[in-house]
N, C-alpha and C positions, 0 to 999 in steps of 0.2 A: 444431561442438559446441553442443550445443542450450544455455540457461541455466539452463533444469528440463525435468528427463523426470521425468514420473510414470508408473509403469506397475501397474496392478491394483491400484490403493491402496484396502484396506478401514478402516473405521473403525467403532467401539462407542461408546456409551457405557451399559451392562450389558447390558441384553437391546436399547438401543435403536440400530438401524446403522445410523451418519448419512452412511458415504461406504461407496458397492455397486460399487466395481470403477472407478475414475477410472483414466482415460487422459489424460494430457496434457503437453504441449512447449510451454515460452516461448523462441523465440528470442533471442540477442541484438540487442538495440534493438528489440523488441516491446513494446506496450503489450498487455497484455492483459486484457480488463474479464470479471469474473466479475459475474452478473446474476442474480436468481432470488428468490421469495419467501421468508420468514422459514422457518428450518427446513430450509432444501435443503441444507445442507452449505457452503457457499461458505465462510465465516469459518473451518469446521473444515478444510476445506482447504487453505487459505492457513497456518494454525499448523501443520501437519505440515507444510511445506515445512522448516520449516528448526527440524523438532521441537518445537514448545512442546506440541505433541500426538504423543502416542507411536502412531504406528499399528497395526494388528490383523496387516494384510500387505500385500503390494504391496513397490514399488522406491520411493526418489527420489533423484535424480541433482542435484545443485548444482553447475555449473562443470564436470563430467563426476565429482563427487564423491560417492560412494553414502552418502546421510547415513543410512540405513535400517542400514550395515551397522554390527554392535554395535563393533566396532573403531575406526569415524569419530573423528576430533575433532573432533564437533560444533562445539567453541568457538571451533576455526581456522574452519571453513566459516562461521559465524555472522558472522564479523570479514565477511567479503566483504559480508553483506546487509544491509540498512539495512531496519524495521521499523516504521512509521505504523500506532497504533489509535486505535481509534475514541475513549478516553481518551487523554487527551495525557500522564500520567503523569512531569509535570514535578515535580522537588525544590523543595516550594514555598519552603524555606529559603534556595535558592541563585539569585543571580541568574541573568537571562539567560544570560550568557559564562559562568559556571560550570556550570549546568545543560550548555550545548553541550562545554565544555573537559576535563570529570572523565573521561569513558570515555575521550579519545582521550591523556589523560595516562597516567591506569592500565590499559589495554588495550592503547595503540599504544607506547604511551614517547611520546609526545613532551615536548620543554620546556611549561611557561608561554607563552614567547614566539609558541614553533611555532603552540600551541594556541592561544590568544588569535586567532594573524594568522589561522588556518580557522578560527575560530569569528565574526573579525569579514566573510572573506569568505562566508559561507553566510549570514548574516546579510541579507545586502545580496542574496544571491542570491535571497532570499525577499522581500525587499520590508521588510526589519525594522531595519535602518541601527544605527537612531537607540534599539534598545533596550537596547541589550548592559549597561546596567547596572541593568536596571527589574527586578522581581522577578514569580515567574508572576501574582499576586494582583494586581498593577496591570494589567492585561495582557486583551484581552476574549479570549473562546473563541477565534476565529479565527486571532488574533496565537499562541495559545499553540499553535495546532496548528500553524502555520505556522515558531515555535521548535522543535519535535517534531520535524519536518522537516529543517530546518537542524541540528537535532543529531547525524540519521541520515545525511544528508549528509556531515557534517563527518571521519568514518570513511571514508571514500571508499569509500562499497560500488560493486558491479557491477553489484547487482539491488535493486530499492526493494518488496517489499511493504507495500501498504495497504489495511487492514481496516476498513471504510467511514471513513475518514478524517472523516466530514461529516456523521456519524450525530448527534454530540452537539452540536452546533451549533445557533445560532439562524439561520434561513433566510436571515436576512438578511446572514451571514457567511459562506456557504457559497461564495460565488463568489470572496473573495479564496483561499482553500485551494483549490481548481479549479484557479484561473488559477497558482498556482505549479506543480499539478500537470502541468498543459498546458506550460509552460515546462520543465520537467524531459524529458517527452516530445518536445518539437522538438528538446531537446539530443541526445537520445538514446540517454538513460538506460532500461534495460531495466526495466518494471513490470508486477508481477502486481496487478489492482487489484480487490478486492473493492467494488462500491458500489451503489448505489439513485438514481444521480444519473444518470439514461438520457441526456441531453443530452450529458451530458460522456463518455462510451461510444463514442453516436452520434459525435460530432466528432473526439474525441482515438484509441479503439481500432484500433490495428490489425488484432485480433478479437476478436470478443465471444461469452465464453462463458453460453450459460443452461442452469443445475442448478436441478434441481427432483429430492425425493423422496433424495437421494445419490446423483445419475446426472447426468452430461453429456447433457440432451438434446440440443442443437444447437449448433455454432459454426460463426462463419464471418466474413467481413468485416461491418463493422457495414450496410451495404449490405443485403447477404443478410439477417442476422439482423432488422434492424428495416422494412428494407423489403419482404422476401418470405420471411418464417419458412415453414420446410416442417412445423414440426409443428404439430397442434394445440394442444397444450401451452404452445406459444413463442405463439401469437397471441393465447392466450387471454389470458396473464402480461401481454403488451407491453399489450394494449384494457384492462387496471384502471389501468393503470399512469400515475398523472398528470406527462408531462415537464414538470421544471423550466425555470428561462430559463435559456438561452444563455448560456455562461460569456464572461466577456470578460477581457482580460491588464489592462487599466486597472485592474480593483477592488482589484489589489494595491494600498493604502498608500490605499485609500476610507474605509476606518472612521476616524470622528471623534478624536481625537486621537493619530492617527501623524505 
């Protein structure tokens, strides 16, 4: 059983149709990197996965779960997926371990204590140990995306959606949030990834989708896609497109006072 089927998913937003008929299947333990210029759809695609966008028509399947159908509880399916945006949308009030601890007390049941011990191991799975009581304002961009992470974690989803995760970042923090997400990927945690970071595509995707227009142009292993695109469309996107460097797993815990 696939982890998303999409099938003939249309999208509006009034007269403007930003998804023309999507087709698509993430297997379990697939990374799959959606690629494409500003305007193609991709972010809007990723939110109707698991609804934050209500679609026009079409199917989607979560787990073999039709969330499409008006009956779903969306809210059970939702508990499975774990959701990274390009804002990290941290409670700046609340510490670290509070920030990670609130949804999986009032959403899972757990105790205090439950939550605490997964909030201080997801912590540590990102490279973040030593934060659990600093608040998001102390915290640079990268750490706080890298809490984001470890919060969506800490619910033990199946499926990780991330909506350019590295969008709002200063470049020079963009490789610790990578390198956790590469480590997630060797675990083999299943991920639909929206991003603009072709390096980490190239290396980390099992396949790489390119939308342009509300349309799948091409996918395929990142091999095919970045080294023998069949459309013109894909070759054109990939020659503007300036790759970034090479993510490495060390940058976790590189920024100046972790």
């Amino acid at each position: 059983m696939a982890s998303i089927e999409i099938a003939g998913l249309h999208k509006s937003f009034g007269e403007l149709e930003v998804l023309r008929g999507i087709d698509l299947a993430v297997e379990p333990g697939e990374v799959v990197c959606v690629i494409g210029p500003s305007g193609s759809g991709k972010s809007t695609l990723l939110r109707c996965v698991n609804l934050l966008e209500q679609p026009a028509s079409g199917t989607i399947r979560v787990a073999g779960v039709e969330v499409t159908d008006p009956d779903c509880d969306i809210d059970a399916v939702r508990r499975g997926i774990g959701m990274v945006f390009q804002q990290f949308n941290l409670f700046g009030h609340l510490s670290v371990r509070d920030n990670i601890t609130i949804a999986q007390r009032r959403v899972l049941k757990r105790s205090r204590a439950e939550a605490n011990r997964v909030a201080s191991e997801n912590l540590d799975r990102v490279g973040l140990a030593g934060k659990a009581n600093s608040y998001p304002a102390q915290l640079s961009g990268g750490q706080q995306q890298r809490v984001a992470i470890a919060r969506a974690l800490a619910m033990d989803p199946q499926l990780m959606l991330f909506d350019e995760p590295t969008s709002a970042l200063d470049p020079e923090l963009v490789g610790e949030v990578l390198a956790v997400m590469r480590r997630l990927a060797a675990e083999g945690m299943t991920m639909l990834v929206v991003t603009h970071e072709m390096a980490f595509a190239r290396e980390v995707a099992s396949r790489v989708v390119f939308m342009d227009g509300g349309t799948i142009v091409e996918q395929g292993s990142p091999a095919e896609v970045f080294g023998n695109p069949r459309e013109a469309r894909t070759r054109e996107f990939l020659h503007r497109v300036l790759e970034p460097t090479r993510v490495d797993e060390s940058e976790i815990g590189a920024h100046p006072g972790e």
